[in-house]
N, C-alpha and C positions, 0 to 999 in steps of 0.2 A: 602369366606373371600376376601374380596378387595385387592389386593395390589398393593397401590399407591404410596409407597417410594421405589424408586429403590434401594438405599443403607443408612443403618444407623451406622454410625462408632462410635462405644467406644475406651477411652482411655481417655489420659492428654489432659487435654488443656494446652495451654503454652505461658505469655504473655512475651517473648525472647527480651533481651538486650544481643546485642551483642557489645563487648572488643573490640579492635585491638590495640595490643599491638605490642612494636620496638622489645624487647627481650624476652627471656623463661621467665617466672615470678618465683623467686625465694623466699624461706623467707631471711629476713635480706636486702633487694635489694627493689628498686623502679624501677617500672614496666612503660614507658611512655606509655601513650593512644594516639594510631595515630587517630581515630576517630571523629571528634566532634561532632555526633551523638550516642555516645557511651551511653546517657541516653534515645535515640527513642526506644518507644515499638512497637516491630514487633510481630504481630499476630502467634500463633502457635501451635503445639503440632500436633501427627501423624493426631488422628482421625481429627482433625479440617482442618487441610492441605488436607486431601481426600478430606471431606465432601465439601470443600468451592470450588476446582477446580471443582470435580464433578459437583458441583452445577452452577456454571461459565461457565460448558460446557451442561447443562440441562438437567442434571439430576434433580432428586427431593431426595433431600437428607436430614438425620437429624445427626447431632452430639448426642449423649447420654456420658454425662457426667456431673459431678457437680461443681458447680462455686461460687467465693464466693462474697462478699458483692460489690465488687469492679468492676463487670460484667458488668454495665451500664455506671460509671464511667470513667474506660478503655478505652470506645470506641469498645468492642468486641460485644457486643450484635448489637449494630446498624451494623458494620462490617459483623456481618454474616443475619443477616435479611436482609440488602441491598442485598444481591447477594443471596438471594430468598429462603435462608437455612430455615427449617422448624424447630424450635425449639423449640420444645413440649418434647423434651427428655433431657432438662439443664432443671437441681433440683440446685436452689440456697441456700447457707450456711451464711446464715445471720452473725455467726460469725467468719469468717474465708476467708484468700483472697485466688482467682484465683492462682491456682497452677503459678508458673516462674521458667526460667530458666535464669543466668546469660551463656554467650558459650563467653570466652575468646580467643581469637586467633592468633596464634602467624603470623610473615611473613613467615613463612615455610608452611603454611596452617594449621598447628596441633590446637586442640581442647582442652582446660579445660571446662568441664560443671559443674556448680553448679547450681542443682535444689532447689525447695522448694514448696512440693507437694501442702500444704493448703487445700482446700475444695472435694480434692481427696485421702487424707489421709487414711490411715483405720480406723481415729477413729468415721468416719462415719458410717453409714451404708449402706449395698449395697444395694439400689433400684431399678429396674430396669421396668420400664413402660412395661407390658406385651402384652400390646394392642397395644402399636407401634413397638414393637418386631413383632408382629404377622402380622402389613399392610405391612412389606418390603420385597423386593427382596432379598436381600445380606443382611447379618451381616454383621461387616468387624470391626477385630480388632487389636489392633494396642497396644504398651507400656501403661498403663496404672497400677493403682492399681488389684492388682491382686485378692483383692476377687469379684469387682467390673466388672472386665473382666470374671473371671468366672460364675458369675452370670448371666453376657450377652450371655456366651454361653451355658450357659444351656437353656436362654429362647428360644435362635434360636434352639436349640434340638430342645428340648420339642415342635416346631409351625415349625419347617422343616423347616427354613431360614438355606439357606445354608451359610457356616461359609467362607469368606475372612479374610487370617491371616496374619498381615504384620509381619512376624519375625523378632525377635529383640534377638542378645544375651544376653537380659538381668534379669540374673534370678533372681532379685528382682520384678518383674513384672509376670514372668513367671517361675515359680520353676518349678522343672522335671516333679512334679505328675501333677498339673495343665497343662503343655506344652502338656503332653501327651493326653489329655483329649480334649481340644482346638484340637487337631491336628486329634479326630477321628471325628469329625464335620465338617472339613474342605470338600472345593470343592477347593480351591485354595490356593497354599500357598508362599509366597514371602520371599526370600531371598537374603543376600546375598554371597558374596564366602565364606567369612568368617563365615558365619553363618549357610551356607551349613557343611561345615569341621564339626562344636562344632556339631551339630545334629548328623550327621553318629557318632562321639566319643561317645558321649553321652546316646544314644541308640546303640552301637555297631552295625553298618549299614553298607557293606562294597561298598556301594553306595547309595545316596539320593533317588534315585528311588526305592528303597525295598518298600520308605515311599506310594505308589501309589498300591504294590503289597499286600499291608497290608490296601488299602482302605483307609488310614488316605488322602486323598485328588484325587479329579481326572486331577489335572492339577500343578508343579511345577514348579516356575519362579526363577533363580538363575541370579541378576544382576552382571556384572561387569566391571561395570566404562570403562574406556574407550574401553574396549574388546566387548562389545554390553550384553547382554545377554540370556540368553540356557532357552527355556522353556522344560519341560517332560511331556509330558499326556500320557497315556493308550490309547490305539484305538482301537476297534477291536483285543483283547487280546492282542495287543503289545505295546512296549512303544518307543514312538516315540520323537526324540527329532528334535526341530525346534531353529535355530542359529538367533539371532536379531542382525541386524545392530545398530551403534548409529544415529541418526540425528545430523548433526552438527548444534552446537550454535553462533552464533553471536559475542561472546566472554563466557568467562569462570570467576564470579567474586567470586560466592559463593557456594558452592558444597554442602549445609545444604539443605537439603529438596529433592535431587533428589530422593530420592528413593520413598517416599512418592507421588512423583509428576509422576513416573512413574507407580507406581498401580494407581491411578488417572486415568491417560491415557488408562491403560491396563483399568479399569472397567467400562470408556465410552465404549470401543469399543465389551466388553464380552455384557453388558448392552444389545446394539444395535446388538447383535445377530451374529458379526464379528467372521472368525476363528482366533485361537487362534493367530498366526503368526502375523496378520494383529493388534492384540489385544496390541504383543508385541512392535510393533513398531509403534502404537500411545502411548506408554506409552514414547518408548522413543524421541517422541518429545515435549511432554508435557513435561520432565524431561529438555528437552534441552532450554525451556523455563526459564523455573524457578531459573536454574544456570546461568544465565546471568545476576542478578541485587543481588544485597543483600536481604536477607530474603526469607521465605518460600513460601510467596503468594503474593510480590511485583509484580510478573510478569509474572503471570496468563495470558494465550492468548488468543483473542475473539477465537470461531469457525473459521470466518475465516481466521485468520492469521494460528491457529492450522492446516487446513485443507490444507493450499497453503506449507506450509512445509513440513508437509506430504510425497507433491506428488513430492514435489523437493526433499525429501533427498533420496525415494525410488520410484519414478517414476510408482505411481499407485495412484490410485483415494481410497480413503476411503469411 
């Protein structure tokens, strides 16, 4: 069997207007909008943010998710065909629009999200292309509707795509029994501290690395922000932890999408056959792109601007 798509990411798509609001928005109060962009559609959602840097960095990637009437409309369909994304796994919803997110934000940096799932809802049904499941290298999934994410990972089972899982606390997306199920298919699993903490609680784990000794993954990425990030692998019967630097950014304007942009980076460089270390710290220069400009894929970096920062923030050649 062929496999010609390095990675195919499930989840939301997400067509994000973002708020900027003077104060906390309250009821009974009027909220001023600092923004005049406040009605610009920015491109979004996890697996679409993988799928589109990946792809920007050349990979051969497909998004698998459902979209609705309003997909051509938008501007997301041409958006992702430009940047060479293969998009044979979008099932469109004739009556029903593209999932959105409204992300309110205050001057503190703090976050209100109001979603509105639409053509990813459950009252679909979960389809899942088995045949594009079966050309790729990586699964890699991300928040999404949950029987529709579970379906994706039973087809990477069932055809040995091994499972990238960008964690998310969020267990409307991912309840306990599904979490657990997703996570014995795992080869790599992404978090962050916070989401480190709920796991060990959750599963009673008196550390995240148990999850490695129980085979639910062979490599654990725990980001955090401006402390760099800890990967965990097994080696050689032992588990070895490696400490990631951050790359510095240029400035600091939007902090929505690092994480996203940093599995990105990490799965250009696992792709290409990198150790893991080297994996972590293109992820966090990729990440240190992306929070420089507003939105999640506004500022995407060729190769080589990604490559010439690289070797500036950690003085080695990638």
């Amino acid at each position: 069997m062929r496999k010609d798509i390095d990675i195919i990411a499930s989840g939301y798509p997400s067509l994000d207007r973002i708020i900027q609001v003077e104060n906390d928005p309250r009821i009974g109060t009027t909220s001023i909008i600092r923004n005049a962009d406040n009605s610009h559609v920015y491109y979004g959602g996890c697996n679409v943010n993988v799928a589109y840097a990946c792809g920007r960095l050349g990979l051969s990637t497909a998004p698998m998710m459902r979209v609705g009437n309003d997909f051509e409309s938008s501007g997301l369909r041409d958006f992702l065909r430009d940047a060479g994304l293969l998009l044979d796994g979008i099932e469109v919803v004739p009556g029903d629009a593209t999932s959105c997110s409204y992300l309110v934000m205050t001057e503190q940096g703090d976050h209100i999200t109001m979603f509105y799932p639409g053509a990813m809802s459950s009252a679909y049904p979960a389809r899942v292309d088995e045949e594009l499941v079966r050309r790729a290298k990586y699964g890699v999934i991300t928040v999404g509707n949950p029987d529709y994410n579970l379906a994706f990972a039973r087809a990477c089972i069932r055809h040995k795509v091994p499972i990238v899982f960008g964690m998310k606390c969020d267990f409307d997306a991912f309840p306990k029994a599904i979490l657990m199920e997703i996570l014995q298919g795992c080869e790599i699993v992404f978090m962050n501290e916070g989401e480190r903490r709920e796991l060990e609680r959750i599963y009673e784990l008196a550390s995240i690395t148990e999850l490695l000794s129980l085979k639910c993954a062979k490599a654990l990425v725990v980001t955090k922000g401006k402390q760099g990030s800890h990967i965990f692998a097994k080696e050689d019967g032992e588990i070895k932890e490696y400490p990631i630097g951050i790359a510095r950014p240029d400035r600091v304007v939007d902090m929505t999408g690092g994480g996203d942009a940093y599995l990105s980076g990490f799965m250009f460089g696992y792709v290409n056959g990198k150790p893991l270390p080297s994996c972590g710290r293109m992820g966090a220069t990729v990440s240190s792109f992306i929070i420089e400009r507003t939105g999640c894929l506004t500022n995407v970096p060729t190769l080589e601007k990604l490559l010439t920062r690289y070797h500036d923030n950690f003085e080695e050649d990638f």
